[in-house]
N, CA, C and O atoms as CSV, one atom per row, in Angstrom:
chain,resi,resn,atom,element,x,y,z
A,1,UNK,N,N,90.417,-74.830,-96.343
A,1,UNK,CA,C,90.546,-73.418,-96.054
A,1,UNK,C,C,89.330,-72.701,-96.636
A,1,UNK,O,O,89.228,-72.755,-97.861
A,2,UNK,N,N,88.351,-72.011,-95.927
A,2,UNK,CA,C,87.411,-71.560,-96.318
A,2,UNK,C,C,87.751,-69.831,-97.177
A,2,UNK,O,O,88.571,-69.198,-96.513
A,3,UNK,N,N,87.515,-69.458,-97.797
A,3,UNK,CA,C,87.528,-68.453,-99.206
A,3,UNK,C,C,86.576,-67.535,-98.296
A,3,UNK,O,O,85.610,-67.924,-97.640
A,4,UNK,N,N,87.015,-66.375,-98.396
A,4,UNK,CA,C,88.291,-65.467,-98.980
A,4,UNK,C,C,89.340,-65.753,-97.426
A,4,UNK,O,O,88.957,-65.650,-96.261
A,5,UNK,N,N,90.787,-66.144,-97.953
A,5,UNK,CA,C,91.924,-66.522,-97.153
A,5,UNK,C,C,92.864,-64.928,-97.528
A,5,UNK,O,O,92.534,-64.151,-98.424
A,6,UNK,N,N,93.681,-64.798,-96.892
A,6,UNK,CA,C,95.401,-64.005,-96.835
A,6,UNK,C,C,95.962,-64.847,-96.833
A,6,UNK,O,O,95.761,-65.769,-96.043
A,7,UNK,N,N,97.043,-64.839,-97.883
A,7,UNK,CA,C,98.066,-65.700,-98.113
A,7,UNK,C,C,99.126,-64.249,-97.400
A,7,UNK,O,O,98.853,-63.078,-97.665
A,8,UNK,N,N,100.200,-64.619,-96.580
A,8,UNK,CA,C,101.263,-63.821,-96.453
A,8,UNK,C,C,103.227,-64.431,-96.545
A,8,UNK,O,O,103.618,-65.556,-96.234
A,9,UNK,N,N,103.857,-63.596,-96.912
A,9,UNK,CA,C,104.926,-63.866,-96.888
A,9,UNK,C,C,105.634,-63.164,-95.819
A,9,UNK,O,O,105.718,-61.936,-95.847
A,10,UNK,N,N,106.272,-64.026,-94.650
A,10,UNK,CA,C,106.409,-63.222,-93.244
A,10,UNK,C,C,108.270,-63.835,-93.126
A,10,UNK,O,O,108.751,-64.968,-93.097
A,11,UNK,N,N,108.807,-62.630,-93.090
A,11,UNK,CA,C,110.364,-62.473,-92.416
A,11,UNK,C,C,110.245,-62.931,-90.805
A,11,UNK,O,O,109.566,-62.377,-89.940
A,12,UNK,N,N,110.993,-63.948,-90.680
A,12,UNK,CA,C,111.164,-64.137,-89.433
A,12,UNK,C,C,112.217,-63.370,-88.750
A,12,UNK,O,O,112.899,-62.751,-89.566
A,13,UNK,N,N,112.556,-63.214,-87.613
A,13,UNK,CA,C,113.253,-62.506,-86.433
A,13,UNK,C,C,114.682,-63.378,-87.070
A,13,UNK,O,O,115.623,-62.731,-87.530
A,14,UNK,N,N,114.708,-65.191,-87.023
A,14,UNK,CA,C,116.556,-64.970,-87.662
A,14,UNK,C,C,116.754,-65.193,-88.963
A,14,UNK,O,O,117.600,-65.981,-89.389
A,15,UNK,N,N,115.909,-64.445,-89.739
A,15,UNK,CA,C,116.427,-64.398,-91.103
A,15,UNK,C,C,115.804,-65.501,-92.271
A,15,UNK,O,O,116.012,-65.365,-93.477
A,16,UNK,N,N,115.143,-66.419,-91.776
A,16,UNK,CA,C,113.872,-67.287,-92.156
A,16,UNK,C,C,113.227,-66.210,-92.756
A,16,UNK,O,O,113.330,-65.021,-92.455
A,17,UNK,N,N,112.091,-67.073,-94.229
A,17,UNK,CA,C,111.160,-66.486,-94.617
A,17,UNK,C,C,109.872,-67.770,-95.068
A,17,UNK,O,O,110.007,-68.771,-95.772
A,18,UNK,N,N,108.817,-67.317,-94.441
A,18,UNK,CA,C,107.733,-68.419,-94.396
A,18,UNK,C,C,106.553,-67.702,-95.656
A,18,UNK,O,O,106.545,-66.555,-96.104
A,19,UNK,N,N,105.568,-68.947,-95.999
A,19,UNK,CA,C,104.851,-67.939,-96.759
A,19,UNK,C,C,103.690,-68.909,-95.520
A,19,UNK,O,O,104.086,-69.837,-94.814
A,20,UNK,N,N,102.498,-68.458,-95.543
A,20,UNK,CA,C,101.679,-69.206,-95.144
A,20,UNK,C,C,100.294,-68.278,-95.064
A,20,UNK,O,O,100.242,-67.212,-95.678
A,21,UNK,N,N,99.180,-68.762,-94.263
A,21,UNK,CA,C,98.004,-67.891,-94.199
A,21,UNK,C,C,98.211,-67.391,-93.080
A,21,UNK,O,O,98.795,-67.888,-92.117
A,22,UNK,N,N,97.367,-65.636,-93.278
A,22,UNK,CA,C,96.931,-64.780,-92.227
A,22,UNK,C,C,95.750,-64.980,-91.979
A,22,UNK,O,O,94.849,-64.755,-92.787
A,23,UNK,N,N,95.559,-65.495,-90.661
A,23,UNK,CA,C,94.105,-65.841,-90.045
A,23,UNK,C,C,93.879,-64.456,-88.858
A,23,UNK,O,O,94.660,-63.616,-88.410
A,24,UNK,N,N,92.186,-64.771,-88.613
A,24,UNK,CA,C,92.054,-63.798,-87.961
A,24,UNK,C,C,92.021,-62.390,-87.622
A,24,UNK,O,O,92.216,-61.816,-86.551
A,25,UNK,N,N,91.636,-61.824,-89.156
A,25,UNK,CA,C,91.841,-60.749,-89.660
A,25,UNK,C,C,90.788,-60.489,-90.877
A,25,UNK,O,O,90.576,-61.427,-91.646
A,26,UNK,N,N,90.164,-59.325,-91.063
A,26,UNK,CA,C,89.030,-59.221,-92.364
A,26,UNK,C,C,90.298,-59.387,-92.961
A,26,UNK,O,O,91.451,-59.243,-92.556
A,27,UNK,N,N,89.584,-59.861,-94.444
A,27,UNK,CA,C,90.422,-60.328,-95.818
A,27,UNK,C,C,90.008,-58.922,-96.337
A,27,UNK,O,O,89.677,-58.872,-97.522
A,28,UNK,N,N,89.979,-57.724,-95.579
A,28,UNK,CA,C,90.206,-56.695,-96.711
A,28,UNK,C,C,91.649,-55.373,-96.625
A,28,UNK,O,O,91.981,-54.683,-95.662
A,29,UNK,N,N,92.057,-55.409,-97.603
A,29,UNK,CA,C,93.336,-54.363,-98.279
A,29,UNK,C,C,93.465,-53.748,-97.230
A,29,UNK,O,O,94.568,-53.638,-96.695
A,30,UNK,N,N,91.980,-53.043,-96.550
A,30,UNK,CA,C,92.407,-52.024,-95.490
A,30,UNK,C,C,92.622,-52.133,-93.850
A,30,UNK,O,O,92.712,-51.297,-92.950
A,31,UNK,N,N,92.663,-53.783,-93.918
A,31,UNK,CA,C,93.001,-54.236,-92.776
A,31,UNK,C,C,94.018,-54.804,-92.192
A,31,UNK,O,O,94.122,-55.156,-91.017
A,32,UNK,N,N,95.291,-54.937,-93.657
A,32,UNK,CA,C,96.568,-55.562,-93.538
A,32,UNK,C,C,97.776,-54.622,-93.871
A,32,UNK,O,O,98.051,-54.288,-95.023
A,33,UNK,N,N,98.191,-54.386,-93.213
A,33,UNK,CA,C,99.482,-53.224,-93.373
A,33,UNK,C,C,101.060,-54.117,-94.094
A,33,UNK,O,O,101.483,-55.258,-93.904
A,34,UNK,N,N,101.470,-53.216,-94.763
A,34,UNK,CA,C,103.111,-53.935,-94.618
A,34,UNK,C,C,103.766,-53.941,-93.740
A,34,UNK,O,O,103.903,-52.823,-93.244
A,35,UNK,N,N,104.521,-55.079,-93.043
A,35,UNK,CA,C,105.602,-55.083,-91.759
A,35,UNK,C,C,104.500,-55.427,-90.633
A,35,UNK,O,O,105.039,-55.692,-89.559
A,36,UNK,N,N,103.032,-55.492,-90.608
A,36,UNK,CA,C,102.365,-55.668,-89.627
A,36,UNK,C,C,103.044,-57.354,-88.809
A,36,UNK,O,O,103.294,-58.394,-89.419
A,37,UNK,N,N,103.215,-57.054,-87.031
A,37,UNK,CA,C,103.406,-57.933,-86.734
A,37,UNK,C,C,102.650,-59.156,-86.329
A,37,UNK,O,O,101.610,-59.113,-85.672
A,38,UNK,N,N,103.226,-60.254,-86.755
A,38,UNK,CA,C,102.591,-61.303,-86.514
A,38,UNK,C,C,102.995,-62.627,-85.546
A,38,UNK,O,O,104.159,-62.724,-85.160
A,39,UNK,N,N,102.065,-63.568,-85.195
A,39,UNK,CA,C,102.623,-64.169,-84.318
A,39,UNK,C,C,102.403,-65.302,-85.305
A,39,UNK,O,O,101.589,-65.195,-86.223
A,40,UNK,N,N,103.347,-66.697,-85.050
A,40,UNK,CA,C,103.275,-68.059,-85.788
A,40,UNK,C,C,102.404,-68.915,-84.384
A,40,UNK,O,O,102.723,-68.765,-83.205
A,41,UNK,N,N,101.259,-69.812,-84.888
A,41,UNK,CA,C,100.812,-71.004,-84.345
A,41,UNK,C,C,100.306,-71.666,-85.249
A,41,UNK,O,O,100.239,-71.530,-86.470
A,42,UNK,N,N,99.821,-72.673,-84.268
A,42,UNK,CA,C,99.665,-73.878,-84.607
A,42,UNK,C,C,97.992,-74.051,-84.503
A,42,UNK,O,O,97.429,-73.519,-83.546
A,43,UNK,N,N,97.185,-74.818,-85.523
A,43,UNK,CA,C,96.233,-75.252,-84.994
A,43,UNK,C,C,95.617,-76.292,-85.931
A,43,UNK,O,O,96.174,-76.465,-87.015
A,44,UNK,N,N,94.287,-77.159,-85.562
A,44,UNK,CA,C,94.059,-78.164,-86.150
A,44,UNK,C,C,93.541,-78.104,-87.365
A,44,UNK,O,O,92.391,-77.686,-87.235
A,45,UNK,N,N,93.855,-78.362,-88.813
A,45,UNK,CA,C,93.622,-78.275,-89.926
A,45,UNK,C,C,92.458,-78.307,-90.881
A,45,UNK,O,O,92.245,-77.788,-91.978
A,46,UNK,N,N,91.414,-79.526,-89.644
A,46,UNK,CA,C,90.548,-79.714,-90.255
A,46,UNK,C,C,90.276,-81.209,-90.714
A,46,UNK,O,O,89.243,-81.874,-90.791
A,47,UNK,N,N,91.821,-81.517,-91.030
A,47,UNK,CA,C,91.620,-82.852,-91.771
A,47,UNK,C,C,92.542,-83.855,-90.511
A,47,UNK,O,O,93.128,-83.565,-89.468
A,48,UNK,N,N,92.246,-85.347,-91.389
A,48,UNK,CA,C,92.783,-86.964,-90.208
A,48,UNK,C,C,93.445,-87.227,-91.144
A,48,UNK,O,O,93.228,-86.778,-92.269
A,49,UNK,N,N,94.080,-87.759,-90.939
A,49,UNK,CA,C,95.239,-88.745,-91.550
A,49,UNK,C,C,94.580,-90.331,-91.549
A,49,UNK,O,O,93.486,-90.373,-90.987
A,50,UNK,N,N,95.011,-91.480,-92.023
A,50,UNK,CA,C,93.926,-92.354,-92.214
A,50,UNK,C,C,93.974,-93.374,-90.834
A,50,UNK,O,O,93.341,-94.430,-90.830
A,51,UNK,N,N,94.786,-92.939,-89.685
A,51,UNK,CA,C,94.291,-93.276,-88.243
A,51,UNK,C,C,93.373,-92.810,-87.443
A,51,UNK,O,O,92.786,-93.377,-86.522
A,52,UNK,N,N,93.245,-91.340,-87.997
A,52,UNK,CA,C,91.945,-90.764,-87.535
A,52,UNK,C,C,92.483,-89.488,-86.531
A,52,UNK,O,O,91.800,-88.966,-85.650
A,53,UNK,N,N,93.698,-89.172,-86.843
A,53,UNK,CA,C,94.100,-88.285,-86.174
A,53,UNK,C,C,94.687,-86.981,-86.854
A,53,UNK,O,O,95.326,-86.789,-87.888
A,54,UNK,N,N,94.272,-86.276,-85.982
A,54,UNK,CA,C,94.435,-84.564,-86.590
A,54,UNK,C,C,95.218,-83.918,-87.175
A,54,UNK,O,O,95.952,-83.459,-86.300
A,55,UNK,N,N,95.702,-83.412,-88.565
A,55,UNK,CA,C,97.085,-82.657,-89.107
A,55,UNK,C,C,96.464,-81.876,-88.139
A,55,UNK,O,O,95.337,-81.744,-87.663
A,56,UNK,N,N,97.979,-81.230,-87.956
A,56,UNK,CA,C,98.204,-79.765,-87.463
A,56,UNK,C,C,98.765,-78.734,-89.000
A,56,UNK,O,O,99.306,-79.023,-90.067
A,57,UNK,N,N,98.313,-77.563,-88.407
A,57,UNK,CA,C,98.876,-76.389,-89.454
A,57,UNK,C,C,99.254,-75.132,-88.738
A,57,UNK,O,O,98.691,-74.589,-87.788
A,58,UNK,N,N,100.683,-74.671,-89.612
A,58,UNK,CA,C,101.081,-73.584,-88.832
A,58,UNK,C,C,100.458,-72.421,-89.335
A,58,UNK,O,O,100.197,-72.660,-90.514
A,59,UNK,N,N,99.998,-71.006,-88.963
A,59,UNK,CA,C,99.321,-70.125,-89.928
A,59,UNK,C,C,100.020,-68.735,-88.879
A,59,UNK,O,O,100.582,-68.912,-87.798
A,60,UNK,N,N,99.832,-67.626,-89.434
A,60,UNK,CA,C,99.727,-66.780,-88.535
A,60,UNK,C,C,98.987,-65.829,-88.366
A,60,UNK,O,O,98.190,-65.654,-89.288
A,61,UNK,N,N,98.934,-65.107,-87.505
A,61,UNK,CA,C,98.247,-64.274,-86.712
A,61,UNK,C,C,98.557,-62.792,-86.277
A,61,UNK,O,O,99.631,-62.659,-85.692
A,62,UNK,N,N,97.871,-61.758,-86.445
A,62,UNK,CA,C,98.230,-60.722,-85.388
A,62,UNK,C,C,98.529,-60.886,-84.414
A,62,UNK,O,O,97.982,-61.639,-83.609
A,63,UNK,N,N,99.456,-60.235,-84.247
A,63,UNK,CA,C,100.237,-59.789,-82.572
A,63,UNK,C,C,99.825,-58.242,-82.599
A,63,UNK,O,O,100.196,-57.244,-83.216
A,64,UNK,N,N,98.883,-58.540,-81.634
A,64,UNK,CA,C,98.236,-57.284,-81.004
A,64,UNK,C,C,98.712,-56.749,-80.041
A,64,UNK,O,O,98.179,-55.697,-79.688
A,65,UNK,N,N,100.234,-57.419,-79.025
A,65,UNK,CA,C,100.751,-57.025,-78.412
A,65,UNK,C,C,101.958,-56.253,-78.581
A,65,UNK,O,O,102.534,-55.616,-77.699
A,66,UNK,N,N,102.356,-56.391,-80.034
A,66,UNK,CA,C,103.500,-56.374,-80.580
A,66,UNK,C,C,102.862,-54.616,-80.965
A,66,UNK,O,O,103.355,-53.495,-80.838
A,67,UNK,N,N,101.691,-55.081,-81.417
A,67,UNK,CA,C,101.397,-53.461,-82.152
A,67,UNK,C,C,101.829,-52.406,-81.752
A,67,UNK,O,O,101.555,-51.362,-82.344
């Protein structure tokens, strides 16, 4: 994970609570609201496992549609 990251703690829709990273967004104070909505995906981590194949990681994201 390349520095400076958002770590967030996100309420899901049934009552789930995830912590994970906010990607896709400046890492600054004045760019992250409370309650801002977000969407959950998936994408490739970066790292192999020792077959040579890709973790996945879940992170989330703005929902710019949601806004």
């Amino acid at each position: 994970m390349k520095v400076p990251f958002v770590m967030a703690v996100v309420d899901l829709d049934d009552g789930a609570t995830l912590r994970g990273t906010l990607a896709d967004i400046v890492p600054d104070p004045a760019a992250i609201r409370f309650d801002m909505p977000v969407r959950l995906t998936f994408r490739d981590s970066g790292q192999l496992d020792a077959a040579g194949q890709p973790y996945l990681s879940y992170i989330f994201v703005p929902d710019e549609e949601a806004a």
